[in-house]
C-alpha positions in Angstrom: 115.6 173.3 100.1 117.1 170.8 97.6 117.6 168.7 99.7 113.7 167.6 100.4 113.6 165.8 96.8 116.7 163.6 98.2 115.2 162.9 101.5 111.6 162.2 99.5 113.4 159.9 96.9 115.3 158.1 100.2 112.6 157.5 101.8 110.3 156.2 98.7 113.6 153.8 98.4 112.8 152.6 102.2 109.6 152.4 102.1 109.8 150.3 98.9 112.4 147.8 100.7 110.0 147.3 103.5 107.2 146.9 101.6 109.6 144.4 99.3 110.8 142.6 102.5 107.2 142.2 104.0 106.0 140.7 100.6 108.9 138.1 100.5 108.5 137.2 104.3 104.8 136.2 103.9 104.8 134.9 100.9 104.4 131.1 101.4 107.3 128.6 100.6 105.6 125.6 98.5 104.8 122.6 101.3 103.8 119.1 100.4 101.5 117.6 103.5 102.2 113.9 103.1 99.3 111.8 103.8 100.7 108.1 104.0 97.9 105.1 104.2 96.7 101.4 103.7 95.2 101.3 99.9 92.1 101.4 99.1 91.6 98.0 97.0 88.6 95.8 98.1 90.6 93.0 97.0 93.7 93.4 99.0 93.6 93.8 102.7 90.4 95.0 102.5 90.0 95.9 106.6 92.6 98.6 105.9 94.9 97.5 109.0 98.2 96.3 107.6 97.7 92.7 108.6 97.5 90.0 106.0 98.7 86.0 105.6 101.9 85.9 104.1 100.6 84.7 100.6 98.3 88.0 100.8 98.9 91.8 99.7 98.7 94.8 101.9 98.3 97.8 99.5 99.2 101.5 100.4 98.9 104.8 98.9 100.0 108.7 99.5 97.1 109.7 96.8 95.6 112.4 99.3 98.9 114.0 100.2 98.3 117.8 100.0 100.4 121.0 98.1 99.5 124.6 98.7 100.3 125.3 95.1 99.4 124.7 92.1 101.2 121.6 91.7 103.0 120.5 88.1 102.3 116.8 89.0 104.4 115.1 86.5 107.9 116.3 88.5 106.4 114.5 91.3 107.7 111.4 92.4 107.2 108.8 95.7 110.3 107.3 97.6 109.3 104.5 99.3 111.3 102.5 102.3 110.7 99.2 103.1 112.6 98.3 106.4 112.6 94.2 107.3 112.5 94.8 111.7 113.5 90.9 111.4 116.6 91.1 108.8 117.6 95.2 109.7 117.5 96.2 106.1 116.0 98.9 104.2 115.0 98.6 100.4 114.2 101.6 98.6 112.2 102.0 95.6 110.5 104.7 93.6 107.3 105.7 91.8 106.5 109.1 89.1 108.6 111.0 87.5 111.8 109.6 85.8 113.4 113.1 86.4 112.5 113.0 89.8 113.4 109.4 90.7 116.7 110.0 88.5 117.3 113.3 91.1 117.8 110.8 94.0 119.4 108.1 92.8 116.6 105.5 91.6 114.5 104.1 88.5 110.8 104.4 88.6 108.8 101.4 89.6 105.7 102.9 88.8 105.2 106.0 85.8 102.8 108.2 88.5 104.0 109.4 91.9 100.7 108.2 93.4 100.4 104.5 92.4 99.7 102.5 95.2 102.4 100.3 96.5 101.6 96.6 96.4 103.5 95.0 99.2 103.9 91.0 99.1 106.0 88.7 101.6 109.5 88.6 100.3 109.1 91.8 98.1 111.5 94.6 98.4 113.0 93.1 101.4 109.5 92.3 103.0 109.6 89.8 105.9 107.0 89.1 108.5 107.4 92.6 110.5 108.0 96.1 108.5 107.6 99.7 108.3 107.0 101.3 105.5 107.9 104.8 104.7 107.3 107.0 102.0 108.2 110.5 101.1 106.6 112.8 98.1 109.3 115.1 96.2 108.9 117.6 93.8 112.0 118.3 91.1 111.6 120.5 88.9 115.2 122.4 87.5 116.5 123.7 84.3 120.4 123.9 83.8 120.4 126.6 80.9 122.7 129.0 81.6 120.7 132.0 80.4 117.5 131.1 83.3 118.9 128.4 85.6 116.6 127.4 88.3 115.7 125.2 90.8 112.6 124.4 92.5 113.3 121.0 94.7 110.9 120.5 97.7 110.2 117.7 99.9 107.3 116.5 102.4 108.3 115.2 105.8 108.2 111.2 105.9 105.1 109.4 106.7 105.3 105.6 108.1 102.9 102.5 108.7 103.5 98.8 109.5 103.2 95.9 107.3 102.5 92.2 109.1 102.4 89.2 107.4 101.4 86.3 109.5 102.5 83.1 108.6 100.0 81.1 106.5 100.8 77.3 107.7 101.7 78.7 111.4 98.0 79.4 111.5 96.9 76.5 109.2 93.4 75.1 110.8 93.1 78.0 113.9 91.1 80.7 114.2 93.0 84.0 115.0 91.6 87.4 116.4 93.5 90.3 115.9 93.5 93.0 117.8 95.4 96.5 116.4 95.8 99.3 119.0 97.2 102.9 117.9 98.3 105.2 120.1 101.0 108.2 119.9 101.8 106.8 116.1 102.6 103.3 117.7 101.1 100.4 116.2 100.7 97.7 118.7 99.0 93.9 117.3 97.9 91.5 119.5 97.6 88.2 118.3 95.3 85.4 119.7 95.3 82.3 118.4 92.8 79.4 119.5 93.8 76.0 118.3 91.0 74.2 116.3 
């Protein structure tokens, strides 16, 4: 008969594991939805479509990514990639959090994460035909070695295109520009008709 307590306190042990195992399966990891787009100035680009002169601006922003947490939003920070399709380069640069942009190798450019990134010919590597790519990350980490911890998490990267068209090329025409998307391609069709 002594041994029912045993067998009781056993299975109490089990059914705490499982219920311990279930609570750590569905509890959700923190996720960062990126939400990558042209900028929202009425000065620059102001039809939203990535297309500008090449003395012009095309703005973009991440400002309506999504976290399903309650987000600490000063260890947030924004890698942005500019890649040049003409010269095959990529310049990198970042904007928030010193920590954060210190965590992967770069100086902030810009003190929040969400600052809009002001794109000009020539700028980070900018020439006439690029895509732009940016990525949120969240750092936050403490190296004391009475409650180390580390909470590092990353959205998926975004991307958009960035044309610059080139000013005197197009001196005295008019120009229609068509922009087609379909399956996350960005096709532009330019027509020019000479003055």
């Amino acid at each position: 008969m002594k041994q029912r307590p045993f067998i009781a306190f056993i299975t109490v042990i089990i059914l705490i594991s499982v219920i311990a195992s279930f609570a750590l399966a569905t509890a959700e990891t923190p996720k960062i939805s990126i939400n990558l787009n042209y900028g929202d100035s009425t000065i620059f680009d102001s039809d939203k479509d990535g297309i500008e002169i090449d003395n012009s601006v095309i703005s973009f922003t991440v400002k309506d990514t999504e976290f399903n947490w309650n987000v600490n939003k000063r260890n947030l920070c924004t890698k942005w990639e500019i890649f040049s399709i003409e010269n095959n380069k990529v310049t990198v640069t970042c904007h928030g959090s010193e920590l954060c942009c210190n965590f992967i190798g770069l100086k902030p450019t810009m003190q929040n994460w969400d600052d809009n990134l002001y794109l000009t010919y020539g700028e980070y590597g900018a020439s006439l035909n690029n895509k732009v790519s940016a990525r949120v990350i969240y750092i936050d980490y403490n190296l004391d070695i009475e409650k180390p911890y580390s909470r590092i998490y990353y959205s998926d990267y975004d991307y958009i295109y960035a044309v610059f068209l080139d000013k005197d090329y197009f001196s005295g025409k008019s120009i229609k520009i068509i922009l087609i998307k379909e399956y996350s391609i960005n096709i532009v069709i330019i027509t020019v008709i000479n003055a």
